[in-house]
C-alpha positions as CSV (number, residue, x, y, z in Angstrom):
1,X,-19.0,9.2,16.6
2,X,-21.5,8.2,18.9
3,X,-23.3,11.6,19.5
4,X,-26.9,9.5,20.9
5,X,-29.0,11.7,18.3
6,X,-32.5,11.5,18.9
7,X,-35.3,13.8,18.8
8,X,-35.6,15.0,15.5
9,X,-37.1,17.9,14.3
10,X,-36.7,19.4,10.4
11,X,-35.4,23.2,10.4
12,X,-34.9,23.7,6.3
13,X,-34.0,22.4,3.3
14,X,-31.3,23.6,0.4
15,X,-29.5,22.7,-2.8
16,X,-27.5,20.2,-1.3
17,X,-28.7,19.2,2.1
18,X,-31.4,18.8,4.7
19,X,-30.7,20.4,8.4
20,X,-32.5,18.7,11.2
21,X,-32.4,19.9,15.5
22,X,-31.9,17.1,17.4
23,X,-30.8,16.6,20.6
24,X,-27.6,14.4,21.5
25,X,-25.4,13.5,24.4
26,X,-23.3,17.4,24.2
27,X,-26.6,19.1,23.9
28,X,-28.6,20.8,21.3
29,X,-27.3,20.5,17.8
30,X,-28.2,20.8,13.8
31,X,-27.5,18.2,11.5
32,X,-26.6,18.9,8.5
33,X,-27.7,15.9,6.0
34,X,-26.2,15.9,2.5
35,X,-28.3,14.6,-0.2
36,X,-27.3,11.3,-1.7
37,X,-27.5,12.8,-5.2
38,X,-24.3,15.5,-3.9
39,X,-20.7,14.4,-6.0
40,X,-19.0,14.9,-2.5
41,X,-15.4,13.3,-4.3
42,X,-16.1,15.9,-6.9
43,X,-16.4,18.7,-4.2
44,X,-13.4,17.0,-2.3
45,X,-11.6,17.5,-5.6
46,X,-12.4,21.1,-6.1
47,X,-11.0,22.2,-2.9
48,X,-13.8,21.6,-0.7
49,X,-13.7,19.4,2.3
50,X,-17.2,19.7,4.6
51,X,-15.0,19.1,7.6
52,X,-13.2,22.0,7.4
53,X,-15.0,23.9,9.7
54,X,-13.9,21.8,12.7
55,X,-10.8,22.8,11.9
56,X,-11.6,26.5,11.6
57,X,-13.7,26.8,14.2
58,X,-10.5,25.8,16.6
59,X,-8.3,27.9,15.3
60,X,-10.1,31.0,15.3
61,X,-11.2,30.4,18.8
62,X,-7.5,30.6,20.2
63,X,-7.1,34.5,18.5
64,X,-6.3,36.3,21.4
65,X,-7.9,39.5,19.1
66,X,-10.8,37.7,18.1
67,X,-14.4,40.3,17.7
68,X,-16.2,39.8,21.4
69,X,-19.3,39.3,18.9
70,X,-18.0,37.1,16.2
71,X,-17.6,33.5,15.8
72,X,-18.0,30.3,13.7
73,X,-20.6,27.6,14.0
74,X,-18.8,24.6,16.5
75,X,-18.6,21.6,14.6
76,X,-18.6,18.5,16.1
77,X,-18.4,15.9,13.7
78,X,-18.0,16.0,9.5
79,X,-18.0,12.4,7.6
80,X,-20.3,9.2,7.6
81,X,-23.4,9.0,9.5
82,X,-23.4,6.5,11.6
83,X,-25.4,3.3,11.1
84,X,-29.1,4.1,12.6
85,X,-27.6,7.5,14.1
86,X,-30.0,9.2,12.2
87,X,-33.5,7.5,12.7
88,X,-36.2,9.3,11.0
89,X,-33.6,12.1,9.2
90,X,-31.8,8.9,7.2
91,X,-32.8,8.1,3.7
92,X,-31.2,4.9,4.2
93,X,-28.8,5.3,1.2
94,X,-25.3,5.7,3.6
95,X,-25.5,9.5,4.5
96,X,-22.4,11.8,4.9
97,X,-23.5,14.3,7.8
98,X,-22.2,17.4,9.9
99,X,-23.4,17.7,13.3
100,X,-22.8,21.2,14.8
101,X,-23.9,23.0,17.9
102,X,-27.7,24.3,17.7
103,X,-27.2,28.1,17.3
104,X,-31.1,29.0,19.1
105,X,-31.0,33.1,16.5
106,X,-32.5,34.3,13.8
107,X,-30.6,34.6,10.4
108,X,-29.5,37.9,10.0
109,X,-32.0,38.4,7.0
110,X,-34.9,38.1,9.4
111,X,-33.0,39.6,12.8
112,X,-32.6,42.8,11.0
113,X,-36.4,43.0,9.9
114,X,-36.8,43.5,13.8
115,X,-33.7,45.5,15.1
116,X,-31.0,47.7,13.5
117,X,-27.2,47.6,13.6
118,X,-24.7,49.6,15.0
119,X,-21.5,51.0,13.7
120,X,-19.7,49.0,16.5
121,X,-21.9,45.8,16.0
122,X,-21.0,45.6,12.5
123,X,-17.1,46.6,13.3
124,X,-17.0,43.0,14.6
125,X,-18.8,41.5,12.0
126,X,-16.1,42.7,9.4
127,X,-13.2,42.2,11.4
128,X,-14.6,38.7,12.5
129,X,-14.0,37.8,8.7
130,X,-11.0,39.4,7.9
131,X,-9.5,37.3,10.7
132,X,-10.8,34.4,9.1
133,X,-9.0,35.0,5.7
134,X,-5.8,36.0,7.1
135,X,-6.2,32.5,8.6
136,X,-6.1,30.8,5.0
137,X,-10.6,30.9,5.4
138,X,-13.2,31.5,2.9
139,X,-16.7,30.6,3.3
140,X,-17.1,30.6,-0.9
141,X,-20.4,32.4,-0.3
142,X,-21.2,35.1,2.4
143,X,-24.4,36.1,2.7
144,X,-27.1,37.4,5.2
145,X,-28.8,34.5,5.2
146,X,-25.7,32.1,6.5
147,X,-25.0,34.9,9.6
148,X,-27.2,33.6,13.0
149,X,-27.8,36.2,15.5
150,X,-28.5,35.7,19.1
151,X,-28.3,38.3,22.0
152,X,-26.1,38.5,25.0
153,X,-27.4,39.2,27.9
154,X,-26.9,43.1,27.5
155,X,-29.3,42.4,24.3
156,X,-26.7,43.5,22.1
157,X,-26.0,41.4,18.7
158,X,-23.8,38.3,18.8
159,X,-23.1,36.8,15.1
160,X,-22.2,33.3,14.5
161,X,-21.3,31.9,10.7
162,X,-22.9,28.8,9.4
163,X,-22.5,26.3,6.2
164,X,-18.6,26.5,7.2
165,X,-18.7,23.1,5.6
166,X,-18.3,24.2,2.3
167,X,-15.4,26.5,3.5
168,X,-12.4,26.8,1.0
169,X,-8.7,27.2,2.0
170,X,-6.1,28.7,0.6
171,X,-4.0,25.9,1.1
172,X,-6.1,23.7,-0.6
173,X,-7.2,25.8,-3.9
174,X,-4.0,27.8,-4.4
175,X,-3.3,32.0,-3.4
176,X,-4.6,33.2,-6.6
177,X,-8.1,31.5,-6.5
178,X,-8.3,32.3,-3.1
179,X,-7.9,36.0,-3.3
180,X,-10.4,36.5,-5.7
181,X,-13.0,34.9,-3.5
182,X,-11.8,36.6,-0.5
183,X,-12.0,40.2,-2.5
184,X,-16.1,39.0,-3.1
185,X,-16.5,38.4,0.5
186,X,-14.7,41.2,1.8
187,X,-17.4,43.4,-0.5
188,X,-20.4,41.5,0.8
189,X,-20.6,43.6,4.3
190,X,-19.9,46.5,3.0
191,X,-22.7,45.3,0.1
192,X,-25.1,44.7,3.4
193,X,-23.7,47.4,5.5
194,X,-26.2,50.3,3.8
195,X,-28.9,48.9,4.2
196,X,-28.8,47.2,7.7
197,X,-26.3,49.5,10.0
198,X,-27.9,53.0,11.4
């Protein structure tokens, strides 16, 4: 995929990956650069495929129900960088990447130090990832901290999920497995809800 990445700059920096803003021929995006030291076949094994969330992201996206303030993270390309695509961001060691549209928010562990939730804002929120399971979705870990928030232009709360690269499906680990992680993430707002929603 010839995206024409250029301008790097580093955002952050996790367990498994660098993320970098860069701009490229469809805009602003993030690039998410895996470590070289990540087992990816291993991951790829245990249900996890860091393309997935192409695939989500396209599905959900044709709900006719879908939350007005809910969405995933467009990904635009999952699987080998390629060669010199990444300039400055490349270790030189043959990187696997995802490139994604550049959400310009605040993580939702920082948004909420400034403003409050409503009961309606956070209505979507929860429905936003129920909709996602009943689609075969779960995003493994759901947390404040991989929820971006921008504003629309009546300032009210729009929330986009991130790291949908790790994303597990049902299809992939099996009903039973899936529930249980889907019962953890159906807890986590309702977890969050006390302490962020007025």
């Amino acid at each position: 995929a010839d995206l024409g990445l250029q301008s790097f700059k580093f955002l952050d920096a996790g367990l498994f990956a660098k993320v970098y803003a860069a701009e490229s021929s469809l805009g602003p995006v993030a690039i998410k650069v895996f470590k070289s030291k990540v087992n990816l076949p291993a991951m790829e094994a245990a249900g996890i495929d860091i393309g997935v969330g192409r695939e989500a992201y396209q599905r959900f996206n044709i709900l006719e129900n879908r939350p007005r303030n809910f969405n995933l993270v467009e990904v635009l390309y999952a699987g080998d960088a390629p060669p010199k695509a990444l300039g400055p961001a490349s270790s030189g060691k043959g990187e696997k990447i995802v490139v994604m549209r550049l959400v310009d928010g605040k993580k939702l562990s920082d948004y909420i130090k400034e403003h409050k939730l409503s009961r309606e804002d956070w209505t979507g929120l929860e429905e936003g990832i129920r909709q996602l399971h009943e689609l075969g979705y779960s995003l493994r870990e759901l947390h404040d901290g991989n929820i971006m928030v921008t504003q629309d232009t009546q300032g009210r709360p729009q929330f986009t999920l991130i790291d949908t690269d790790f994303m597990l499906t049902r299809e992939k680990v099996g009903a039973e497995y899936f529930q249980t992680k889907v019962a953890k993430e159906r807890s986590a707002p309702a977890d969050m809800d006390a302490a962020l929603v007025r």
